[in-house]
N, C-alpha and C positions, 0 to 999 in steps of 0.2 A: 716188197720182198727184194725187188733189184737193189734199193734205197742200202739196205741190211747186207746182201751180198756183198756193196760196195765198201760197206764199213770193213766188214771181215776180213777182206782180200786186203785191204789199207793196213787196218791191224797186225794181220803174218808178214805181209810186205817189210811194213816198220819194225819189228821183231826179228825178221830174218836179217836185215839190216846190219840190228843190234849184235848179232852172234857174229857176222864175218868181221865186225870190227873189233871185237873183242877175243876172237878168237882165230886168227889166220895163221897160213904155213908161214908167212914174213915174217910174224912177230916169235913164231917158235923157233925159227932159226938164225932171229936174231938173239933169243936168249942162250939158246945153246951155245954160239958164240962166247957170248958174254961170259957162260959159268966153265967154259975151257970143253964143254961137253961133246963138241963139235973145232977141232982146231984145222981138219983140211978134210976131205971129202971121200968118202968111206964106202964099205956095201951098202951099208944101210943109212940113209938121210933120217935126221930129226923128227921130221915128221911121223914118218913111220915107226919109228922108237914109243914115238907117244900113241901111235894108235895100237902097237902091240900092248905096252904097258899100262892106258886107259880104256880102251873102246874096242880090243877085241875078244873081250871075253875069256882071254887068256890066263887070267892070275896066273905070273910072274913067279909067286912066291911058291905056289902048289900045283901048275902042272911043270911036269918033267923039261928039261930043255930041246931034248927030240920033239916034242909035242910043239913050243913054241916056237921053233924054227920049222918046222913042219904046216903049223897056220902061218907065220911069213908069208913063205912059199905060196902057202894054196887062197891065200884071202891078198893079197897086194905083190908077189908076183918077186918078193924078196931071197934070195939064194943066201944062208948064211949059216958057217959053224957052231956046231954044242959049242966049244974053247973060245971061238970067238962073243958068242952071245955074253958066253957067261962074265966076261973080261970088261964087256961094255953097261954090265950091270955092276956100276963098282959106286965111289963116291962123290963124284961129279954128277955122275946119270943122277943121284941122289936131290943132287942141288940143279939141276936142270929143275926135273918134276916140281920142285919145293918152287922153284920161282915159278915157274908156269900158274902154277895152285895160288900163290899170293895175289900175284897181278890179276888173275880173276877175279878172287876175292874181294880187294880194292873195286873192281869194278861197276862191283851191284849190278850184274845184268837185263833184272827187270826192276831197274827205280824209276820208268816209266811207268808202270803198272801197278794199280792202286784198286783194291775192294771198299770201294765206298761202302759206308755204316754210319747206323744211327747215331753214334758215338766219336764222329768227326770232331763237332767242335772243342769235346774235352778230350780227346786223347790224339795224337798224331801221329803216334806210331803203340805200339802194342810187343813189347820185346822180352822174351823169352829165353830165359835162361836153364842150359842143364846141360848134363853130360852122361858120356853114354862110355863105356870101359869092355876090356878083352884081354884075355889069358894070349899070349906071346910063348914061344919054345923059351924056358928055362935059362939057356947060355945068353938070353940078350938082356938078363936079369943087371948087370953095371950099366947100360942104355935104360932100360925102361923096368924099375925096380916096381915090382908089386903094391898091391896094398896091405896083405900081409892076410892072418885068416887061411879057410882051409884051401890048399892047392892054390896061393896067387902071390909066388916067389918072381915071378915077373910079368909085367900086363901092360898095356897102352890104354893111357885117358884122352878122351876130345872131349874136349868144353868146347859148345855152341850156342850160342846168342840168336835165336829169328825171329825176326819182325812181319809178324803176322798180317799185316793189312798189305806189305807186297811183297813178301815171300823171299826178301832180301835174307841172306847168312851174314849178319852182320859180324861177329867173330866166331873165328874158328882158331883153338890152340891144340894143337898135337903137343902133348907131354906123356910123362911116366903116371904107371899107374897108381902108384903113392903118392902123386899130387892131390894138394888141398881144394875143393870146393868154396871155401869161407875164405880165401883169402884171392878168389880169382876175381869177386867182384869190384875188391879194390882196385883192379888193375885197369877196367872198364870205364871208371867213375868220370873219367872227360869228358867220354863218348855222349854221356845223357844229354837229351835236350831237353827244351821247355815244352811240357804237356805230352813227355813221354808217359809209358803205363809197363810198371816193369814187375815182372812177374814170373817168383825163383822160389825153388824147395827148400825143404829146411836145409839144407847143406848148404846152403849161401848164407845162411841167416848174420846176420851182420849190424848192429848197431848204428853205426861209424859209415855206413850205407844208405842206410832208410835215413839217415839227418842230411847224407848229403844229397841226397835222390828229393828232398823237400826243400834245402838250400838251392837244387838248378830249377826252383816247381817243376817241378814234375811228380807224379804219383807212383805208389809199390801199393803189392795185394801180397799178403805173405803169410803162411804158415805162423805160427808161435811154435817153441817147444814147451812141452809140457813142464818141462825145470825152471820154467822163468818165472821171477816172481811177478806181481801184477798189485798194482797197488790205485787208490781214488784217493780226492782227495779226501781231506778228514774233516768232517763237518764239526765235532766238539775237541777244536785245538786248546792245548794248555798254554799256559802264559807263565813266565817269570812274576816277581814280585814289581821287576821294572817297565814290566807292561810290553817285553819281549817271547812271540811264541818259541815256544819251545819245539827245534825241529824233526823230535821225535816224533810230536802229535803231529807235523804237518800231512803225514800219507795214512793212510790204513789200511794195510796188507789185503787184499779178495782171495780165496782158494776157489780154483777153478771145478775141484773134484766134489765142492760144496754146492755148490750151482747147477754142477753137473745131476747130482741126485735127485734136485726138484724139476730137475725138466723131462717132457715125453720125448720117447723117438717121433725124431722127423722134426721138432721144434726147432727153433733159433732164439736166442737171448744177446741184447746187445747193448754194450754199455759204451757208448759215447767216445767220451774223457779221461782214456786210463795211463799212467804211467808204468813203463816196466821195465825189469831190471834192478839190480840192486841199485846204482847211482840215478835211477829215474829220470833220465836224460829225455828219454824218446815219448811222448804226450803222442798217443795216438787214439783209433777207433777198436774198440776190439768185438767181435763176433761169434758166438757159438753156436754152432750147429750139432747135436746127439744124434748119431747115426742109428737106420734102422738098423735089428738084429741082423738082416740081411747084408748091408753093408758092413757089419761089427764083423760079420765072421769072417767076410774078404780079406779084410784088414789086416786082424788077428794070425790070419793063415798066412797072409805075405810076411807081416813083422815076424812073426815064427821063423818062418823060412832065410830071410835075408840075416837073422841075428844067430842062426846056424849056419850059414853060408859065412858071415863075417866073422865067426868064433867069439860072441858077445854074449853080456848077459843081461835083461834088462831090468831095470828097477821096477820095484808094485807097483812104484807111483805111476812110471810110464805106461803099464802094462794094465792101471784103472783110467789112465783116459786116453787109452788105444779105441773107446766109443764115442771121441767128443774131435770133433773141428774144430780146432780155434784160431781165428786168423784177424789179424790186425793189417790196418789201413789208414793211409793219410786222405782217402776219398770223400770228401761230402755225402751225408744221407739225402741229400739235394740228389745228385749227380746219381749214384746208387744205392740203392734198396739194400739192405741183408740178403737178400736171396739173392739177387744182383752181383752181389760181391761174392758169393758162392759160384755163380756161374761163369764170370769173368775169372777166377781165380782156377776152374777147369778148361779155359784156353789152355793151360800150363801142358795138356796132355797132347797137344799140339807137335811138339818136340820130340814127344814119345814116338808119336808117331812118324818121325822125321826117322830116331832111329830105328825102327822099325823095320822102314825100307831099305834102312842101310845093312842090315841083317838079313833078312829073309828074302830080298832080291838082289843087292847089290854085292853081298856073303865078305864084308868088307871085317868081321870077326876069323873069318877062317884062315888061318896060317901053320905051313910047314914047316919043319928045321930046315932052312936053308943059310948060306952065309950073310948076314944084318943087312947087306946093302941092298940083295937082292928083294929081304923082305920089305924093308924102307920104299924100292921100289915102286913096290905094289901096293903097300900103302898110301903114298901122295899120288901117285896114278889111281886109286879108285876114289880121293878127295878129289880132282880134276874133274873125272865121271860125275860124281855127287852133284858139281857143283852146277856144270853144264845141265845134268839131268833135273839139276831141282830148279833152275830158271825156265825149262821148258816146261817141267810140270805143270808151274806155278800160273807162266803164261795162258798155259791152254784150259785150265780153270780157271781164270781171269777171261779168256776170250768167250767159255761156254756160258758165265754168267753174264756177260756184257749182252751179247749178240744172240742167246736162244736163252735167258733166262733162265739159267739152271744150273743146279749145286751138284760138282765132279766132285768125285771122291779122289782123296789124294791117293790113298794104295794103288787103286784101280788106275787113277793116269800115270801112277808111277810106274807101274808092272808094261801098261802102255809104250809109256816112251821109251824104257829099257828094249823093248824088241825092234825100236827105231834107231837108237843113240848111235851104233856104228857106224850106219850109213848116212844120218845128218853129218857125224865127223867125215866122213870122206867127200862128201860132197863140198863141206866146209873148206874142204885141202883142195879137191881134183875139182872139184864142179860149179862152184858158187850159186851160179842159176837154176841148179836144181831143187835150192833148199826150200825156194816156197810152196813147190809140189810135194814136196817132203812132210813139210808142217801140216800142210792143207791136209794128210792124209791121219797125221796123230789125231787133228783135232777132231774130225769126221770119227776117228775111233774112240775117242774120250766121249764125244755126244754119243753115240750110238752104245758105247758099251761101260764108259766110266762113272757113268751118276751114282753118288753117294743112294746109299740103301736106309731107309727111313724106320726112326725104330718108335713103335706106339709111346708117346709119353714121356720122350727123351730129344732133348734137343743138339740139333747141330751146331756148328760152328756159327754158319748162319743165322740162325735163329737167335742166339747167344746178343751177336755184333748187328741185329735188325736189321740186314740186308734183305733187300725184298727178292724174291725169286718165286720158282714157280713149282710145282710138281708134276712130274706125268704120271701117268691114268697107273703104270706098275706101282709106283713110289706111293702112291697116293693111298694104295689100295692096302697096302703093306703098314703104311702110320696109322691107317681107319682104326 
């Protein structure tokens, strides 16, 4: 037990480490410097700027400026005008935040930290792509143009990249809300490495990706859309008279919705060797799964929902195999199973779950009319927040699996370190030696109160990635 204790204390020690190096009052007011944000010495220091603007709960954007000069005052001891507040939320403040947010970014805070899985030797990282969108007040509609559809004349998109095995945010892009999906993972395509495992919804769907994601080896798990043609090869090719086949007969078109009708719910069908696309470019594995009636109707209800939310209309075709999975892969049936590559392909909701937290805890959707820059504020101050928050998350389910065996729940340590995050920044700023009693105290509450909740019949993340852990006698009783 002492042996364990020693680990642990090693563990926050080297973690708390990490954060004062990556995140200190020198390096913030070296950058405000740099972006003009800070040019000679004010009511209010830098520092304090960002813990109003990230860490005090304040949103910037939506409460009143009596309100935030009033927390100043009572939480750090700041004395400062409405007129003047509001002067110092202009566009530099802007590009202060923006860099502070980057340079984290770049940092990777916990790429020490790694969840070992049964899937080490073939995959190295596990990266996840998707994006997550927000209705904006109207006037910022020439900044951040909607995507069009009912009520979204102006909106903010972040595309997010996370890498699942250590919780790294590997891109983050703030744009407008009529930015494309399909064309952001071209922009990515350097980043891959050899024996990554990349894994994006149909909104990324991309050709000219999955060739070059097999050009760096590395592997994708990907959606199909239902419009794409799917062709094998053709076992009775024709020939010329000069003994040249003809490259008509070399494919033979498959209809999915014909395959579709011979299979049960719950089934999976899987062909190998198929090419698809009209230019037959991309020779991959393809997989179908026909969803229970239970899952049909979820589906159904969402697709309904979002193609009246989007002002769309969809085709029969799309709308008869809204009951079929179909997903293609460059993976070996060595490597993974059909089922396998169904479950691996629901990491994906991983992300979801990232926004999630960035909604219903961090309220990182909720904006008032106020003047752009103040909103801008508040938005790369609650990316800051996010980023800081999801390294410690990420940590302290990494330390509860390591050191007591056991699978935290991300919401639950989320909602966790959120009632923490102020006071590790100030301690970050004012106290430095504080921070290990700090941690030591989230992690105590993540064991005690953040284990993932266990559902009969349904696998976790865990389970998924073959990480070995343990259950306690609640969880246990609750999966029976």
């Amino acid at each position: 037990m002492i042996g364990k204790n020693l680990k642990l204390d090693k563990d926050i020690k080297h973690f708390s480490d990490e954060l004062k190096k990556c995140f200190s009052k020198e390096d913030i007011e070296e950058i405000a410097r740099v972006t003009g944000f800070v040019k000679r010495k004010g009511k209010i220091e830098a520092w304090e700027f960002v813990c109003l603007c990230c860490f005090m709960d304040a949103e910037v954007a939506n409460n009143t400026l009596v309100t935030l000069c009033t927390k100043l005052s009572a939480k750090i001891g700041v004395v400062i005008s409405n007129q003047a507040l509001d002067q110092r939320l202009n566009e530099r403040c802007v590009e202060f935040l923006k860099k502070i947010f980057e340079n984290l970014l770049r940092q990777t805070i916990t790429n020490n930290s790694q969840i070992l899985s049964a899937w080490d030797k073939y995959f190295k990282r596990i990266r996840i792509l998707d994006s997550t969108s927000f209705q904006v007040p109207e006037s910022y509609k020439d900044v951040y143009p909607g995507s069009g559809g009912c009520s979204q004349a102006s909106g903010v998109k972040i595309q997010l990249e996370y890498e699942l095995k250590s919780g790294n945010l590997l891109n983050v892009q703030v744009g407008a809300g009529s930015g494309s999906d399909n064309t952001f993972g071209s922009k990515i395509r350097d980043t891959i490495k050899f024996k990554d495992l990349i894994l994006r919804d149909l909104g990324y769907f991309n050709f000219e990706d999955f060739l070059d994601i097999e050009d760096r080896k590395a592997f994708y798990i990907s959606r199909l859309k239902p419009n794409i043609a799917v062709y094998i090869e053709n076992k009775d090719i024709e020939y010329y008279k000069n003994g040249t086949p003809k490259k008509s007969s070399l494919f033979k078109r498959i209809y999915i919705s014909d395959i579709m009708k011979q299979m049960a719910y719950g089934e999976r069908y899987e062909i190998k060797d198929v090419y698809v696309g009209k230019e037959k470019t991309l020779k991959t594995r393809l997989i179908l799964y026909k969803l229970t009636n239970e899952q049909l109707k979820k589906r159904t209800e969402k697709s309904v929902k979002n193609a009246k939310k989007k002002g769309i209309e969809k085709s029969d075709n799309t709308i008869e195999l809204l009951g079929i999975s179909i997903y293609i892969t460059n993976i070996k049936e060595e490597v993974l199973s059909a089922k396998q590559v169904h479950e691996f392909y629901s990491l994906r909701w991983q992300v979801e779950i990232i926004f999630k937290t960035w909604k219903s805890i961090f309220s990182i959707q909720v904006v008032k009319l106020v003047k752009i820059e103040r909103f801008q504020c508040q938005l790369y101050g609650k990316l800051i927040l996010l980023l800081i928050s999801s390294a410690v998350m990420f940590k302290m389910r990494t330390l509860a699996l390591e050191n007591k065996g056991l699978e935290a729940s991300e919401i639950k340590t989320c909602e966790i370190v959120h009632e923490y995050i102020d006071r590790l920044y100030f301690e970050l700023i004012k106290f430095p030696n504080k921070i290990f009693n700090t941690l030591n105290l989230i992690f105590e509450n993540v064991v005690r109160n953040g284990l993932k909740s266990h559902k009969k019949d349904k696998k976790t993340v865990f389970d998924i990635l073959g990480v070995c852990y343990k259950l306690t006698s609640a969880q246990a009783k609750v999966a029976a």
